[in-house]
N, C-alpha and C positions, 0 to 999 in steps of 0.2 A: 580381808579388809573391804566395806563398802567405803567409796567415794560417794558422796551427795557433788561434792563444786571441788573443781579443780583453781588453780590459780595460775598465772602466767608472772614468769620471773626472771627478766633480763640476767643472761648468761655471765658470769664472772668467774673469775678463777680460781677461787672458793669451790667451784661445781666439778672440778678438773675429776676427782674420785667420783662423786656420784654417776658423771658419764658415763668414765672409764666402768665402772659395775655390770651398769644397764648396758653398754656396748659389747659386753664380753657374755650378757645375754643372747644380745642380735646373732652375734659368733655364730652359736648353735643351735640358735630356733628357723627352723625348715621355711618357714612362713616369711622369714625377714629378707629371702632373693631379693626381694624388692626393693630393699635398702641399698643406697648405693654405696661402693667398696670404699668410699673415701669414708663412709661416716663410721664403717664397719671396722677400717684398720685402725687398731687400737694406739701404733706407735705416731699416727697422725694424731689423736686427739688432742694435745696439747698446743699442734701448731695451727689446728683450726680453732679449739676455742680461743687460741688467741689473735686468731682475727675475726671471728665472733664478738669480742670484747671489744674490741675497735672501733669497730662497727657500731656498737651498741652506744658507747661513747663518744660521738659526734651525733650531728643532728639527723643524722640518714635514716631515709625508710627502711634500708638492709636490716632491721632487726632481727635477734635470735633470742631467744627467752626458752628457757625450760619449763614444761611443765611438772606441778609440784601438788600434791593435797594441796588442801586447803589450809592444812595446819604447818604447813610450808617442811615437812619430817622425809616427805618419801620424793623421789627425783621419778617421774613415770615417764618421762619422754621430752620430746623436742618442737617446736614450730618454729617457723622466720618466713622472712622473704628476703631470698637471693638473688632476685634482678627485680627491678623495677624500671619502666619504660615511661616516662613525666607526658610525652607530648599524649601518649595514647589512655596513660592512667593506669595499665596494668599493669599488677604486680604478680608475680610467680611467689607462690606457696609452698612451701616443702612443712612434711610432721611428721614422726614415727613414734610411737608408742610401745614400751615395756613388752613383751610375750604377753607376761602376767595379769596385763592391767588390759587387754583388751576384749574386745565386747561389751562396754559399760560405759559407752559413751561421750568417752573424756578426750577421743581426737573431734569427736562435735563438739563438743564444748572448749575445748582449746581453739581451733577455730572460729566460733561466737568471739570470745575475748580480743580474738585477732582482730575479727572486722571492727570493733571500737577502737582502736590502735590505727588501724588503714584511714581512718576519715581524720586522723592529723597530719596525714603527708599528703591528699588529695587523691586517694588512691581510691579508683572509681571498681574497679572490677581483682579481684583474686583469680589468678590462674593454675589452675592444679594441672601438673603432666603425670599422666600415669600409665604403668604397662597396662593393654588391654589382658593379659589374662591377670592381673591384680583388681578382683572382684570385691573386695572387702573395701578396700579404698574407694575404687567406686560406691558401693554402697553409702557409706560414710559422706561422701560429698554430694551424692543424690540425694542425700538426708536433710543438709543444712541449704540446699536451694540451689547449688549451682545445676549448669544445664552446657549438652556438649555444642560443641561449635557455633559459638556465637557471632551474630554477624557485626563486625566492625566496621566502619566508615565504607559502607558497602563492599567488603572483603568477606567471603568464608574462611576463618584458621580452621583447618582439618586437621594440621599435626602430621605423622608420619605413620605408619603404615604398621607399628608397632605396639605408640601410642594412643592414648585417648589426650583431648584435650578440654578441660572443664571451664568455665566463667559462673566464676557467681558475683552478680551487682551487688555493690555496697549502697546500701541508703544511707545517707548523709542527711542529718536534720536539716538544713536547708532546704535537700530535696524535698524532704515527707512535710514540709510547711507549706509549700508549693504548690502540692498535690490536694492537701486539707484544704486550704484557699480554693 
């Protein structure tokens, strides 16, 4: 199956199977170490997508949304943001993506969708943590613009000794009008 556009689709209960499929994927693909064990154990799914839902359900930046074709048929993987910090503007990022479905794209492009989302809560920067030997991710986020340790209110975040830690600016149309001017 080629994808052209992927969609972004607020997490509900309805999705509870589609997960659970694609998670028993992750189970036995070598490459998913990097997913962490919460999202991995099958018998939690239920009681994160329902605070997933919750979440999604009030006005909070904590979004979770799957990603889905375009023709909204197949469930490929996951985005959100799990913390977000209001006074500094950034939001932590998490995504995983199907075995199946990767190298074609579509965690860049899920990501794209996301930063139009981030400029309704004022969320100035996306932060990706990622293991330094998870190479593909990295790729992936040196694709769509983020850059490592950026300097915050004259701070270096470095992260820990394991991790990488990424920032990619959100342009905000107000900004890019500013700029035009």
């Amino acid at each position: 199956m080629i994808l052209d556009r992927v969609e972004l689709i607020p997490l509900q209960p309805a999705h509870a199977r589609l997960r659970e499929k694609a998670l028993r994927e992750l189970r036995h693909d070598p490459f998913s170490k990097y997913i962490s064990d919460n999202i991995k154990d099958i018998t939690n799914n239920l009681n994160w997508l329902e605070k997933a839902v919750g979440k999604n359900l009030d006005e909070s930046p904590l979004k979770h949304y799957g990603i889905f074709s375009a023709d909204k048929e197949v469930f490929i993987g996951e985005i959100g943001i799990d913390e977000f910090d209001e006074i500094e503007g950034i939001a932590n990022v998490f995504y995983w993506v199907r075995p199946g479905f990767r190298n074609r794209g579509i965690a860049r492009q899920a990501i794209e969708l996301l930063k139009s989302q981030g400029g309704l809560y004022k969320v100035q920067y996306f932060k990706f943590i990622i293991d330094k030997s998870n190479f593909l991710s990295e790729r992936v986020i040196r694709k769509v613009g983020a850059s490592r340790n950026l300097v915050l209110n004259g701070s270096v975040e470095t992260g820990d000794p394991y991790r990488y830690y990424y920032f990619l600016e959100l342009q905000h149309e107000d900004k890019a009008e500013k700029i035009a001017l």
